[in-house]
N, C-alpha and C positions, 0 to 999 in steps of 0.2 A: 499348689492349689489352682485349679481352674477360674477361671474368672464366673462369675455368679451369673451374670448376664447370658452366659453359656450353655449354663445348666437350667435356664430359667426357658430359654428358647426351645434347648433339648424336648422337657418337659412338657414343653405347648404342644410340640410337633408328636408327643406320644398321644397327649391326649386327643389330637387331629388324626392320626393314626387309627385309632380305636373306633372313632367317629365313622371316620369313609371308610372302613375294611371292607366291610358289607357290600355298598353300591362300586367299590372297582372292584371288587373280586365280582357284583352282576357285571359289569360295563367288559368284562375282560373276557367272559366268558361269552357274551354275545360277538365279539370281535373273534375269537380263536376260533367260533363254531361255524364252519366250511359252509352247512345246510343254512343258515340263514342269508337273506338277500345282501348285494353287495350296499343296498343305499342303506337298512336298518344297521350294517354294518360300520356306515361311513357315519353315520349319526353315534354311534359309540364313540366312536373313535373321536370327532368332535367332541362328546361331551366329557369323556376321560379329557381328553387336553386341558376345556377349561375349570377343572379342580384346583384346586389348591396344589400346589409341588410338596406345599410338607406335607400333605397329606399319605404322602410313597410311604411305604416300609423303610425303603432303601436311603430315606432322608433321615432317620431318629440313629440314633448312635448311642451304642452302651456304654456307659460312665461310673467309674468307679464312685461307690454310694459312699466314702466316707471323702474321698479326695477331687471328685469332679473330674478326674482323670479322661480322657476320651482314648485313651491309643493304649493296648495292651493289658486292656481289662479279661479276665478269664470266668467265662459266662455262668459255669459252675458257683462259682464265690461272689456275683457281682461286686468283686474288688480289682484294683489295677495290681500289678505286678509286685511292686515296691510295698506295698500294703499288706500283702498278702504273704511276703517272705517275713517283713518283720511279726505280724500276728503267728506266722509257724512256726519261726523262732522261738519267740515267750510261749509256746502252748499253748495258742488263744481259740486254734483251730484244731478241733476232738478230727482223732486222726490224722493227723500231717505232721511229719516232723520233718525238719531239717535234716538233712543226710549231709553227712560229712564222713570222709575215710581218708 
């Protein structure tokens, strides 16, 4: 089990995530776009810096939804790996079986 403190932080940072999407995907687009001035440029570029860091996509992490898992979760199932063999094991998951030969 992951620690709860973990999953708790995760969770902020999604919801911070969802929040700023919007204004860095504008602030990003004004910096990538060649035609705009170098200073309305440099003023993105300033204002993206001072956001929030959880705010990034690249800061939220996918966690297994029954076990808090953060490494080796499979996007399809949001379950971690170990979670996901036992439920295909018992037939928990319509479609998946365990292979063995």
């Amino acid at each position: 089990m992951a620690r709860t403190g973990d999953e708790q932080k995760n969770k902020k940072r999604g919801k911070m995530v969802a929040n700023k999407k919007a204004k860095r995907a504008e602030l990003k687009k004004i910096i990538m776009n060649k035609t705009t001035t170098m200073e309305d440029r440099f003023d993105a570029v300033l204002r993206l810096a001072k956001m929030p860091r959880n705010s990034a996509q690249v800061r939220y992490q996918n966690r297994c939804e029954l076990t808090g898992r953060a490494r080796s979760v499979y996007r399809k199932f949001k379950l971690g790996r170990v979670i996901l063999r036992d439920l295909a094991s018992f037939g928990q998951i319509p479609g998946m079986t365990k292979s063995s030969w």
